[in-house]
LUMMILUM-788151 format. One record per residue (C-alpha): residue number from 0; z negated, x negated, y; residue in one letter; chain. Coordinates in steps of 0.25 Angstrom, whole numbers, plus 5000, padded with zeros to 4 digits. Layout:
<nodes>
NODE; torti; w; u; v; drenlo; drenfi
NODE; NUM; Z; X; Y; A; A
...
</nodes>
This chain:
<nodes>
NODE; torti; w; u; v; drenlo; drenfi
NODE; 0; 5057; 4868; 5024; X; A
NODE; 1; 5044; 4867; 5027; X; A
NODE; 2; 5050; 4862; 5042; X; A
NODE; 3; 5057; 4872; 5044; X; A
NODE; 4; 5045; 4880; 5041; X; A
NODE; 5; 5036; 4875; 5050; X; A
NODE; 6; 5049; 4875; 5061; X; A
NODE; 7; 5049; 4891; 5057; X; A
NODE; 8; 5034; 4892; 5059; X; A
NODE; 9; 5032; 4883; 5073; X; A
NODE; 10; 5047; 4887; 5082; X; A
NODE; 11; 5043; 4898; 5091; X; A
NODE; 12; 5060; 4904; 5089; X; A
NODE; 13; 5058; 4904; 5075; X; A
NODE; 14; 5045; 4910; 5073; X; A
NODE; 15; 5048; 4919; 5085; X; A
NODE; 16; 5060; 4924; 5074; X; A
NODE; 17; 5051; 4925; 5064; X; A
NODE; 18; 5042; 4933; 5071; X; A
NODE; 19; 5052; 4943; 5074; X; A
NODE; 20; 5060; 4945; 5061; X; A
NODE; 21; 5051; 4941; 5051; X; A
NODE; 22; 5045; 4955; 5051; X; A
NODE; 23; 5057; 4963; 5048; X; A
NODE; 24; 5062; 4950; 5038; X; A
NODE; 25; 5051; 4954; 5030; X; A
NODE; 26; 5052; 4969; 5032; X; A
NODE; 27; 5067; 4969; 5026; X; A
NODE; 28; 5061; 4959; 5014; X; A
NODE; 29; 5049; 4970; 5012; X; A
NODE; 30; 5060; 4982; 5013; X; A
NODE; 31; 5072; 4976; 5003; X; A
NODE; 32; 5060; 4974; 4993; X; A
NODE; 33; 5055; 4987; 4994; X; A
NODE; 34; 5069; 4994; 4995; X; A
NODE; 35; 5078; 4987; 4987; X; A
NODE; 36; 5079; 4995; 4971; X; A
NODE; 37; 5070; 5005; 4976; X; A
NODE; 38; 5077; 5016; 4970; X; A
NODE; 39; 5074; 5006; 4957; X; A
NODE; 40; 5067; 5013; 4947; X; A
NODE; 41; 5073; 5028; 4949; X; A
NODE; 42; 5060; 5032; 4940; X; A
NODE; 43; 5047; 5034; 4944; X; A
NODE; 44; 5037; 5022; 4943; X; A
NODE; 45; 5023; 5024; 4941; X; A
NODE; 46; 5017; 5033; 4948; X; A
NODE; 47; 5029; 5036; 4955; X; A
NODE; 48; 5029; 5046; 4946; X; A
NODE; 49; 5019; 5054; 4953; X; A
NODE; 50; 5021; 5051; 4967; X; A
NODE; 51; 5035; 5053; 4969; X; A
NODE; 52; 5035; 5067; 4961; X; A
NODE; 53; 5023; 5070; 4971; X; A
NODE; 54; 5030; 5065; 4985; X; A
NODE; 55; 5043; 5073; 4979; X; A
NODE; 56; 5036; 5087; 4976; X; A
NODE; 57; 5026; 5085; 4988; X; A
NODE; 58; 5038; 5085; 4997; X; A
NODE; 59; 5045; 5097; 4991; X; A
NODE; 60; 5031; 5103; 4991; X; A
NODE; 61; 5019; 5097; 5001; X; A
NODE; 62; 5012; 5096; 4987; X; A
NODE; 63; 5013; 5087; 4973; X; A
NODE; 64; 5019; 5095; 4963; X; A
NODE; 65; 5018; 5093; 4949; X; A
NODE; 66; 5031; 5089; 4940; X; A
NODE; 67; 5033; 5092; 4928; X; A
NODE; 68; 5037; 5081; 4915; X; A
NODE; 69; 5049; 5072; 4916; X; A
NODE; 70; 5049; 5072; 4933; X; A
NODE; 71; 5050; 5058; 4933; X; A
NODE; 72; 5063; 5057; 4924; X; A
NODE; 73; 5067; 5068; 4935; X; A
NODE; 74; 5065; 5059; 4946; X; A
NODE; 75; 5070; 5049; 4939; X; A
NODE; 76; 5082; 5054; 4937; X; A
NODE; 77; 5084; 5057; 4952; X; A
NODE; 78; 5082; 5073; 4949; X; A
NODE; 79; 5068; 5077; 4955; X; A
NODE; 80; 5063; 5089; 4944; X; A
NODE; 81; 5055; 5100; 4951; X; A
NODE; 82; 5041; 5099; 4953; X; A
NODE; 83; 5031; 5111; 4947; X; A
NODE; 84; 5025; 5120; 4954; X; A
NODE; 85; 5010; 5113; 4953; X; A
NODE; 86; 5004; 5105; 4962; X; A
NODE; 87; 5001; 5091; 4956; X; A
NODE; 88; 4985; 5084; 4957; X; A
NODE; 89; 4989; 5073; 4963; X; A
NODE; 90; 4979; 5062; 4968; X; A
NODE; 91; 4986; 5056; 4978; X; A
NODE; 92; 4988; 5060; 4993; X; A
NODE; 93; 5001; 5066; 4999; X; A
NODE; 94; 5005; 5057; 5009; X; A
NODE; 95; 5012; 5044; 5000; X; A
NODE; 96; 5018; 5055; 4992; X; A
NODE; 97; 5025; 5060; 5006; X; A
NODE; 98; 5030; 5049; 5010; X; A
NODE; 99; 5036; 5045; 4996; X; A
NODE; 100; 5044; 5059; 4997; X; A
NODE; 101; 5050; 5054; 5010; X; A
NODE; 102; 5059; 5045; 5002; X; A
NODE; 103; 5061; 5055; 4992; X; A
NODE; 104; 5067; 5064; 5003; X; A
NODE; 105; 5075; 5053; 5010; X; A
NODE; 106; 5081; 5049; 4997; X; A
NODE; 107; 5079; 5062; 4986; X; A
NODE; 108; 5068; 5063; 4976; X; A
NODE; 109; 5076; 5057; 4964; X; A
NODE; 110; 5079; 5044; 4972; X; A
NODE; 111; 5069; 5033; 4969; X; A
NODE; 112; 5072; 5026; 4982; X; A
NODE; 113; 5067; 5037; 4989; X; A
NODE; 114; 5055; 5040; 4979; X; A
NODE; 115; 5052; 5025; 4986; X; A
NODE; 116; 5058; 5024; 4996; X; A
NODE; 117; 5044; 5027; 5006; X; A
NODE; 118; 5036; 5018; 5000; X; A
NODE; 119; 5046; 5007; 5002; X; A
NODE; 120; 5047; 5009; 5017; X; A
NODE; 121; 5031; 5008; 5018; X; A
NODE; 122; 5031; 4997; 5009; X; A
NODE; 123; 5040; 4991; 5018; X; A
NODE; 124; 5033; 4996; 5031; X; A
NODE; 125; 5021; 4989; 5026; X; A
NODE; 126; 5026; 4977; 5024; X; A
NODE; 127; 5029; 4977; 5040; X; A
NODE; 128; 5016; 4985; 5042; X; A
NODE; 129; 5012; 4971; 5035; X; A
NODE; 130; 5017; 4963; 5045; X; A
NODE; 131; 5012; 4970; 5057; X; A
NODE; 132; 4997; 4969; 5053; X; A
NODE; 133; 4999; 4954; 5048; X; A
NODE; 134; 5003; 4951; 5062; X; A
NODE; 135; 4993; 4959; 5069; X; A
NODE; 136; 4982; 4951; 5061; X; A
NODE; 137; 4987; 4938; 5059; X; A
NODE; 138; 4995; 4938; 5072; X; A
NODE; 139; 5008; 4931; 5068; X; A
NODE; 140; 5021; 4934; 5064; X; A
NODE; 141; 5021; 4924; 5050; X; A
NODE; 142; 5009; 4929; 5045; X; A
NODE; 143; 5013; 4943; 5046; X; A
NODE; 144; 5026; 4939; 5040; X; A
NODE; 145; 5020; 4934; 5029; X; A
NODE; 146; 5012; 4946; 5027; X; A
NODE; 147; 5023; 4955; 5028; X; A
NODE; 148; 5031; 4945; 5016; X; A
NODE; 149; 5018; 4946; 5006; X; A
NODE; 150; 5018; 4960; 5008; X; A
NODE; 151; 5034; 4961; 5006; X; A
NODE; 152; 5036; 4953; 4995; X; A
NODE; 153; 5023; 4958; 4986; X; A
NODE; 154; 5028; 4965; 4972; X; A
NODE; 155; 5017; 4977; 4974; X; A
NODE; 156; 5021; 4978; 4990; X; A
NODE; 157; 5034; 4978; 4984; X; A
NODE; 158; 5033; 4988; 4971; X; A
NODE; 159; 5024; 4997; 4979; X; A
NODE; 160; 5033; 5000; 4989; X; A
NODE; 161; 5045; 5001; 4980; X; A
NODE; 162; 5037; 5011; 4972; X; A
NODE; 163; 5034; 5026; 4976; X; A
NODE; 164; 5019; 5025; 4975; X; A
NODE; 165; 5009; 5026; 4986; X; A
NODE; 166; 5001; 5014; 4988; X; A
NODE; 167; 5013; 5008; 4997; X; A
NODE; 168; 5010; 5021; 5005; X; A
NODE; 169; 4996; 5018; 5006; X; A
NODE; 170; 4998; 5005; 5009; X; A
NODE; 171; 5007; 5006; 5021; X; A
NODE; 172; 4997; 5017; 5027; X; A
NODE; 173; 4986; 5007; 5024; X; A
NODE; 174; 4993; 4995; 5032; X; A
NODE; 175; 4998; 5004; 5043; X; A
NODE; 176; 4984; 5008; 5045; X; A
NODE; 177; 4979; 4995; 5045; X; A
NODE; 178; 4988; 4993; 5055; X; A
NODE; 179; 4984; 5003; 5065; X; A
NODE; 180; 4970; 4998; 5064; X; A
NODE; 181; 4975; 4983; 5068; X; A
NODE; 182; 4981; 4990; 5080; X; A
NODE; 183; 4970; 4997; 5083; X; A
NODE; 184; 4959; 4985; 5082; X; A
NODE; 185; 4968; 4977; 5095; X; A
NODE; 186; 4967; 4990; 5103; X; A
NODE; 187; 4956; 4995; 5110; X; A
NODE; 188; 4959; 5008; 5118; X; A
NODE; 189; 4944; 5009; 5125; X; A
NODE; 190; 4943; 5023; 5119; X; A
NODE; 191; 4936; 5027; 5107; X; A
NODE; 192; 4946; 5035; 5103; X; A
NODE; 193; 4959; 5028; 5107; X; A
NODE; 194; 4962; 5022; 5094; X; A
NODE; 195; 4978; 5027; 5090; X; A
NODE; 196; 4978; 5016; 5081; X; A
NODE; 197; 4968; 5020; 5074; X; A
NODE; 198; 4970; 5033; 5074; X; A
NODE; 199; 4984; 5029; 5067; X; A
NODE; 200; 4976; 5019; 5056; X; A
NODE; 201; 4970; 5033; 5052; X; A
NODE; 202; 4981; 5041; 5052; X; A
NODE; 203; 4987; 5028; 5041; X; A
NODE; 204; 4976; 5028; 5034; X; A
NODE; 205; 4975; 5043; 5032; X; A
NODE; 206; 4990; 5041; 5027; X; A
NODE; 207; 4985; 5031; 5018; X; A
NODE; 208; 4975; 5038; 5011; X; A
NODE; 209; 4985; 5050; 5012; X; A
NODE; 210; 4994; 5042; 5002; X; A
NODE; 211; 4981; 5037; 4992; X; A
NODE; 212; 4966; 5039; 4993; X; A
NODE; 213; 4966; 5023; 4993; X; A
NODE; 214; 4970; 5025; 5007; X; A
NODE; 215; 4957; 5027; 5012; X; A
NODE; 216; 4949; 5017; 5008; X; A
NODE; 217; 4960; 5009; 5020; X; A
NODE; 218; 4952; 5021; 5028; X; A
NODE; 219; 4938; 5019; 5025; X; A
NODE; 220; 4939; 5003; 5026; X; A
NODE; 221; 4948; 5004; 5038; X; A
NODE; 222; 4938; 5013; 5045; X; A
NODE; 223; 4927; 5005; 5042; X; A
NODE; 224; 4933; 4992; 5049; X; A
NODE; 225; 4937; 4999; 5063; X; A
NODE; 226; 4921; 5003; 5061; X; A
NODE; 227; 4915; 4990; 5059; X; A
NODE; 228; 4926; 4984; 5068; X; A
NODE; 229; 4922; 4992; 5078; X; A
NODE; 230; 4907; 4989; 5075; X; A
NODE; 231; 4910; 4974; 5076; X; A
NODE; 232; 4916; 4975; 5087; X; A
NODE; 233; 4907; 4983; 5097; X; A
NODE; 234; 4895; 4977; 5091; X; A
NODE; 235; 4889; 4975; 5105; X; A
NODE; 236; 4889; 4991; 5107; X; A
NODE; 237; 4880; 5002; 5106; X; A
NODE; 238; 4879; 5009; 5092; X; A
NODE; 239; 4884; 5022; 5100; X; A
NODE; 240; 4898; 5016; 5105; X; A
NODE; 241; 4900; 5008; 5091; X; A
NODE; 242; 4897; 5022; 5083; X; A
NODE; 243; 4906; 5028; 5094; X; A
NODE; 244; 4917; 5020; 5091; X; A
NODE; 245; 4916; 5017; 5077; X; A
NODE; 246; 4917; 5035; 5077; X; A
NODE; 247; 4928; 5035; 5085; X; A
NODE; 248; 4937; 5025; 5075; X; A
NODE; 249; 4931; 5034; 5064; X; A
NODE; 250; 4936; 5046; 5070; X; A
NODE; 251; 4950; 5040; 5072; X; A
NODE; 252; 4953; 5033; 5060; X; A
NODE; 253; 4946; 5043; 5049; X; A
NODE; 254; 4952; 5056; 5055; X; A
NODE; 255; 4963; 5053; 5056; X; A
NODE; 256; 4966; 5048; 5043; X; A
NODE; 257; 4959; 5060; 5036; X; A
NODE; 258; 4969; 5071; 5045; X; A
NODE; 259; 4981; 5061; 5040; X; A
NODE; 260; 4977; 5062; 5025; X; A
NODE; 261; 4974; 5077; 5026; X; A
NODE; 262; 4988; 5079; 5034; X; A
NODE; 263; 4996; 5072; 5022; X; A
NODE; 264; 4992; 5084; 5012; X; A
NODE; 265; 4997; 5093; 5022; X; A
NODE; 266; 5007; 5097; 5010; X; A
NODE; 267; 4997; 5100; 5001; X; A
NODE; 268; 4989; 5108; 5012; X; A
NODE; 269; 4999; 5117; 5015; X; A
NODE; 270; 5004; 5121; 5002; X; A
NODE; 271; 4998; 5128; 4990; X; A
NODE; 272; 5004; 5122; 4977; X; A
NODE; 273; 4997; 5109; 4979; X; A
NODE; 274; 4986; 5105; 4967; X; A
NODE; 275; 4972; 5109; 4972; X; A
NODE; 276; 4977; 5116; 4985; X; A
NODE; 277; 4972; 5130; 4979; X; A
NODE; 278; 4959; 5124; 4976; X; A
NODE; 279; 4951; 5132; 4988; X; A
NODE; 280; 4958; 5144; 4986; X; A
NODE; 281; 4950; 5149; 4977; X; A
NODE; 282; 4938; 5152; 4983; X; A
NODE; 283; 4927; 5146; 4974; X; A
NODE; 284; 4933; 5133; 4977; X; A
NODE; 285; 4931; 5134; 4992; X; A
NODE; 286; 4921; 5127; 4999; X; A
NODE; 287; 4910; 5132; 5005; X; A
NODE; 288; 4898; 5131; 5016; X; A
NODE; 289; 4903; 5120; 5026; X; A
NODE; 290; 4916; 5117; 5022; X; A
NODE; 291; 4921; 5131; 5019; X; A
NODE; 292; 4930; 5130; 5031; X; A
NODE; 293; 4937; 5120; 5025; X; A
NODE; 294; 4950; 5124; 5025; X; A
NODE; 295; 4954; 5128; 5009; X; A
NODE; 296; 4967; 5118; 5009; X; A
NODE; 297; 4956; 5107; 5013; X; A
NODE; 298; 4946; 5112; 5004; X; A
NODE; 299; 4959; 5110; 4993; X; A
NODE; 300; 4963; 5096; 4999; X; A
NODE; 301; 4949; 5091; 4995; X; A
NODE; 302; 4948; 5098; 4983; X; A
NODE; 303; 4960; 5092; 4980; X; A
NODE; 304; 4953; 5077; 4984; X; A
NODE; 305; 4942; 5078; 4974; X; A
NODE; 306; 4951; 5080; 4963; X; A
NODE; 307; 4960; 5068; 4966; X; A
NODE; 308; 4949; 5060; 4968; X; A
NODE; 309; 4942; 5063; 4955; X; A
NODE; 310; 4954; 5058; 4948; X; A
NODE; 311; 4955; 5046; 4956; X; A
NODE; 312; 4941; 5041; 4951; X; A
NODE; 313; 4944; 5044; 4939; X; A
NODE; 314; 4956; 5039; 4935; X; A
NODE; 315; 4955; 5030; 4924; X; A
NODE; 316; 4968; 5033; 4918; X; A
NODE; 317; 4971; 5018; 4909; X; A
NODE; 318; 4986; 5013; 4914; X; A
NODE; 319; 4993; 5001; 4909; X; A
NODE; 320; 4993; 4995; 4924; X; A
NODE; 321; 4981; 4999; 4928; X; A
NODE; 322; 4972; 4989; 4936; X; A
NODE; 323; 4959; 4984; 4940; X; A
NODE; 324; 4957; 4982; 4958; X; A
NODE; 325; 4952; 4969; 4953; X; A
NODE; 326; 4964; 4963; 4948; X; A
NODE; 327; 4973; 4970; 4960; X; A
NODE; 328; 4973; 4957; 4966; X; A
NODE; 329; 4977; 4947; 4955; X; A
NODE; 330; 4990; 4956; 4951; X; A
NODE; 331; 4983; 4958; 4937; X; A
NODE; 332; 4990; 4969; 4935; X; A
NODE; 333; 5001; 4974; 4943; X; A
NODE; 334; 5006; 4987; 4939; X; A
NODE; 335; 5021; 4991; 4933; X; A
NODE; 336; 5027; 5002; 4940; X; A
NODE; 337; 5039; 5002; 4931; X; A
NODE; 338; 5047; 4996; 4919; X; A
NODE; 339; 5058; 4998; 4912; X; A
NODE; 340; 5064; 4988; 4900; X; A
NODE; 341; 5077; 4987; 4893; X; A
NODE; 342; 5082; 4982; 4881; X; A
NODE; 343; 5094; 4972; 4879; X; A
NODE; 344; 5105; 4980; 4878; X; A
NODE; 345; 5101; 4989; 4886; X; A
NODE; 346; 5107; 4994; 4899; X; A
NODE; 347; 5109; 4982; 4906; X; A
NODE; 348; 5099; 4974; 4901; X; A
NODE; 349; 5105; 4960; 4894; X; A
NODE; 350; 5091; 4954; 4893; X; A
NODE; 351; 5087; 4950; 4879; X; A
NODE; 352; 5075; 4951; 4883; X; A
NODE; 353; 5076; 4965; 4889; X; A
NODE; 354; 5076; 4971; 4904; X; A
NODE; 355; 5065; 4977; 4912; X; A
NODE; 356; 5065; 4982; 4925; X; A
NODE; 357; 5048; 4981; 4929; X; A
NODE; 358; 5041; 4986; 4944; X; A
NODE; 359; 5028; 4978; 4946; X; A
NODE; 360; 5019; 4980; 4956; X; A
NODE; 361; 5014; 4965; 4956; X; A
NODE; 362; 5010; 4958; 4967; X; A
NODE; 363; 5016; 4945; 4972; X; A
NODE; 364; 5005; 4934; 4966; X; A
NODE; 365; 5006; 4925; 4977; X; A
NODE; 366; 5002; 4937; 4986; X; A
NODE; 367; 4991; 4943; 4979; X; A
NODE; 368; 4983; 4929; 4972; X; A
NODE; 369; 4984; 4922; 4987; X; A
NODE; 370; 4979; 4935; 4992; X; A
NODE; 371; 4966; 4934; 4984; X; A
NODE; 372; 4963; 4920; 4990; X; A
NODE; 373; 4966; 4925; 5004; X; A
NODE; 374; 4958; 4937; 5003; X; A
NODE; 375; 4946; 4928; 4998; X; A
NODE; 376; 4949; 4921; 5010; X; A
NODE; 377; 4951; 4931; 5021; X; A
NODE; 378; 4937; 4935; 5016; X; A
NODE; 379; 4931; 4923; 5019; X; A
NODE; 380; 4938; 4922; 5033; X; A
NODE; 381; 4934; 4938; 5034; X; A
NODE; 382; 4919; 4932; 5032; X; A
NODE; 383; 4918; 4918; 5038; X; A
NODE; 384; 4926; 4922; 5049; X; A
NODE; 385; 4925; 4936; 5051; X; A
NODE; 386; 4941; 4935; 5053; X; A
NODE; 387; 4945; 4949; 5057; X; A
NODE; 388; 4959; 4949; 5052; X; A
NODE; 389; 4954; 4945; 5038; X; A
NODE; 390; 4942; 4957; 5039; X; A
NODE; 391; 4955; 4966; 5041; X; A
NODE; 392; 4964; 4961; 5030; X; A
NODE; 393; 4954; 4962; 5020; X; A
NODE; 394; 4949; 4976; 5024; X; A
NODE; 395; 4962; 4981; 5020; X; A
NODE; 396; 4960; 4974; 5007; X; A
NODE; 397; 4949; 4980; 5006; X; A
NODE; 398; 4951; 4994; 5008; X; A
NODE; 399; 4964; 4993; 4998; X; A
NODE; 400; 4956; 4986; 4987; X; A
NODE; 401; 4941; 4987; 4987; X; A
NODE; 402; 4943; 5002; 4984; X; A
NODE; 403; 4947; 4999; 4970; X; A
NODE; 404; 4936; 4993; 4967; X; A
NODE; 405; 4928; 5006; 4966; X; A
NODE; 406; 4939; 5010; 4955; X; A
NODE; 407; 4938; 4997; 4948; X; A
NODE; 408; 4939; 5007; 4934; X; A
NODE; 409; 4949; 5017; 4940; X; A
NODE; 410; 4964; 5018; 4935; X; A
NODE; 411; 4971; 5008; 4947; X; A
NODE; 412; 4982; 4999; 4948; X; A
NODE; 413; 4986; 4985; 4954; X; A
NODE; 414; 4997; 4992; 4965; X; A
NODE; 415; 4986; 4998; 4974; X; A
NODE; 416; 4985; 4984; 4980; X; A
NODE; 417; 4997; 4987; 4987; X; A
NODE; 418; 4987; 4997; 4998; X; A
NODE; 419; 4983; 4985; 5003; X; A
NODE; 420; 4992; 4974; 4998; X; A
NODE; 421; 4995; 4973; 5012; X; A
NODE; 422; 4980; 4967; 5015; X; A
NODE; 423; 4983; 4957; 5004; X; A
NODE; 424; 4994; 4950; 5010; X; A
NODE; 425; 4988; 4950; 5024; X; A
NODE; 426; 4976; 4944; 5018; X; A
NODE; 427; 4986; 4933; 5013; X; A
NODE; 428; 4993; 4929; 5024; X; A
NODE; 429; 4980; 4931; 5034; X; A
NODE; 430; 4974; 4920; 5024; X; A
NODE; 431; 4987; 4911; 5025; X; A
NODE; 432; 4987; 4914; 5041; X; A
NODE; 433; 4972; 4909; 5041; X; A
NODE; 434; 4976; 4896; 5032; X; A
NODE; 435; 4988; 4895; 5041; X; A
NODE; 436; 4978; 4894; 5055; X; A
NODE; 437; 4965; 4886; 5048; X; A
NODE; 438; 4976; 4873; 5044; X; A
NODE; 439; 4979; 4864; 5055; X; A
NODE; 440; 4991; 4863; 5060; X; A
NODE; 441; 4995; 4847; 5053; X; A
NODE; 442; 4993; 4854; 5040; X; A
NODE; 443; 5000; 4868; 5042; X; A
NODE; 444; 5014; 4863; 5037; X; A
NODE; 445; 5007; 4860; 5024; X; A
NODE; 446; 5002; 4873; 5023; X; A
NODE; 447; 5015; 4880; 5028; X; A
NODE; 448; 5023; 4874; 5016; X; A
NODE; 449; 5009; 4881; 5006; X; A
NODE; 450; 5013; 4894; 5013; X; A
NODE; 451; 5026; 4894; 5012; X; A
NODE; 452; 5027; 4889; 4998; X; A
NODE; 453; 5017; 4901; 4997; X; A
NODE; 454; 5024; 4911; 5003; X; A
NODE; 455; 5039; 4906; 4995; X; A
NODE; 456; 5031; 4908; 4983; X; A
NODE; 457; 5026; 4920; 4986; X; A
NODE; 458; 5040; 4926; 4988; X; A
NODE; 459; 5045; 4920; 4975; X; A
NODE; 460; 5036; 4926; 4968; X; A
NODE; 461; 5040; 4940; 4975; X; A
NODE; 462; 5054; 4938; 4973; X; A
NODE; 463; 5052; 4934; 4957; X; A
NODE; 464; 5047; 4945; 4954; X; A
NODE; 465; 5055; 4956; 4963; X; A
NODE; 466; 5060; 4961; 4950; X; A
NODE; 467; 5050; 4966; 4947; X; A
NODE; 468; 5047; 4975; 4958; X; A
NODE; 469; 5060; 4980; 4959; X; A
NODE; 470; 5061; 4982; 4945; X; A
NODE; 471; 5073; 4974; 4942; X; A
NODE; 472; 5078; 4975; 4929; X; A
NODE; 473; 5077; 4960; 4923; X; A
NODE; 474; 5076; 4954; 4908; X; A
NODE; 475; 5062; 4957; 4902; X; A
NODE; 476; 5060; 4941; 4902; X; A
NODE; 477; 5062; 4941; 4916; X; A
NODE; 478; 5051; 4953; 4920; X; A
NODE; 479; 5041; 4946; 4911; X; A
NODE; 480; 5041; 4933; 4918; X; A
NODE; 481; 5036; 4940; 4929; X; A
NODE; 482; 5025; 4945; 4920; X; A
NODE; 483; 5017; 4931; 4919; X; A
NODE; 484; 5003; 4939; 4918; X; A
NODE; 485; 5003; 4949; 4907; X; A
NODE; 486; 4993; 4959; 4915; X; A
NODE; 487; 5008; 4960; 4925; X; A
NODE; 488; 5015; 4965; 4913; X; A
</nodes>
């Protein structure tokens, strides 16, 4: 085997096939896992019970409505009730809650594969999007396969985008950004304003804090790198031309993602039943001196921002699946997004010891504890070697993760990791790729058979425990021995 292997790796035909078709292998693998069962739950899970009643009533609306008690059995029944005729506080921008409600309109509101259907095709997207920026930065097809195979096979890549929540969406925007800025680093236009590629990084990345506020800390740590990058790389040049520059890439990339985000609440702008819209109509809430000319929609808007932000901080509602930024890493607690158990006897169960039908959002082991050692070690590289490719993986990490430490107290959950998931895998493979290049060549093969051993693994794992993140209904015995830590429970 391990011939064969080093045949597959060495003959220019084969390798030349695998170049070609390996993408779309691995992009038809990421879409059957994310498609097939997808109607499965037809109930809402987790918080799928806010953001599909929100896409719904901001479609029929431009605004969240409020709905009144027992909706979810509505949806659940296939027969959407009626919103009320309040707008709801919501805490969350528009634009994930749009693009949930094209699957709702392509399929009906009462149809769960249409509640999912959008997160799906950007979780599949992703995994593509994967491919492409591995590629871009490790220059070779295998690696960025590999890349684009973590990704696929991962139970939270997988739950998330089988699930009608938003961090899927924030993610894609993330990665598509981060794309457009790799673009934009291997082009130099000669003006200071030529920059379409980064234009269209902002425009992503105001998307992506259009979905969650989380999206702009990618802003804030992305702008800070085409700063310093740009610093670094005119260091021979006046002040004057650097601060030239560095404003110019400022006044690309923040604009432009501050117009998109305001653009996605142009629902909420143009109407009047929206929660807070009113605010500035009454005149002793209006501002005053300089900002008076604020138009009063605008003046709602931020209004409207303060109050969301003040629950944000201080959220500190206790849940069962709640969990510390500092154990994200080590899967201490993945969270449930759904279960349902049955007796023997019942319905079809034939189990003595029962039936369950569990959705998990647990990451692949073999993934995420490798990952920590290659982060460690990309860190090093970063350090030692001022390796470019490793400074940009791990400022994508750190954008997505860092954050949460500022809320170590804060209500939060293990699933978030999925906004820069991405990051994590490419850290993994860059640190295999690195591995790969520093062993001399008499002592590769050895080290092809640890990799693929690893990579074999890796998929076992994955395909193990596909139940549950399908939510396949197998004996209760059968769920438990997935459960080997009892934080997974």
């Amino acid at each position: 085997m391990l011939a064969q292997l080093s045949k597959f790796v060495y003959e220019p035909r084969l390798r030349a096939l695998f170049d070609t078709w390996s993408p779309w292998a691995i992009v038809t693998l990421a879409a059957f896992l994310r498609f097939f069962g997808l109607g499965y739950p037809q109930t809402l899970v987790f918080d799928e019970t806010y953001y599909i009643k929100d896409a719904f009533s901001l479609s029929q609306s431009g605004f969240e409505r409020d709905w009144p008690a027992g909706s979810d059995d509505g949806f659940a029944a296939g027969q959407v009730p009626a919103f009320a005729d309040t707008g709801s506080f919501v805490v969350h921008p528009p634009l994930g809650k749009w693009i949930i409600s094209i699957g709702m309109w392509l399929f009906g509101p009462g149809n769960a594969f249409g509640w999912r259907f959008s997160v799906a095709l950007l979780g599949t997207a992703a995994v593509f999007l994967v491919i492409l920026v591995a590629r871009k930065l490790f220059k070779s097809t295998v690696w960025a396969a590999l890349a684009g195979f973590f990704f696929a096979i991962d139970g939270v890549s997988i739950v998330m985008a089988r699930t009608a929540l938003l961090d899927s969406i924030l993610m894609f925007f993330v990665l598509l950004a981060f794309w457009f800025l790799l673009l934009d680093r291997e082009r130099s236009f000669g003006q200071l304003f030529n920059r379409p590629w980064l234009l269209a990084a902002g425009i992503a990345l105001g998307c992506a804090s259009a979905v969650k506020w989380s999206g702009a800390y990618f802003l804030a740590f992305f702008g800070i790198y085409v700063v310093a990058s740009e610093l670094l790389a005119n260091r021979d040049t006046s002040f004057v031309q650097f601060a030239k520059s560095a404003a110019s890439k400022f006044v690309i990339l923040v604009p432009a993602a501050i117009i998109t985000y305001v653009a996605t609440w142009t629902g909420w702008l143009t109407t009047t039943g929206g929660y807070d819209r009113n605010w500035s109509e009454d005149i002793a809430n209006r501002w005053t001196g300089l900002l008076s000319w604020v138009p009063t929609p605008l003046q709602s808007l931020w209004h409207y921002h303060v109050d969301a932000y003040n629950f944000h901080v201080g959220l500190r509602t206790p849940h069962s699946y709640a969990s510390s930024p500092l154990s994200w890493f080590f899967l201490g607690r993945p969270t449930s997004f759904f279960y349902e158990g049955l007796a023997e006897g019942e319905e079809s169960c034939v189990s003595p010891s029962g039936c369950s039908s569990a959705i998990t959002a647990l990451g692949n082991p073999f993934i995420w504890w490798a990952a920590i050692a290659a982060i460690v070690f990309l860190i090093v590289v970063a350090i030692r070697q001022r390796d470019k490719t490793a400074n940009l993986i791990l400022l994508g990490i750190a954008a997505g993760y860092l954050p949460w430490m500022l809320y170590l107290q804060r209500t939060v959950f293990q699933f978030y990791v999925i906004a820069f998931e991405p990051f994590v895998v490419l850290a993994l493979v860059y640190a295999l790729a690195v591995i790969w290049r520093r062993t001399a060549p008499e002592r590769r093969s050895r080290l092809m058979a640890a990799y693929a051993t690893y990579a074999f693994a890796t998929l076992a794992f994955s395909l193990f425990y596909l139940p549950i993140w399908f939510g396949t209904w197998t004996p209760y015995w059968f769920w438990f021995l997935h459960m080997p830590i009892p934080s997974w429970i």
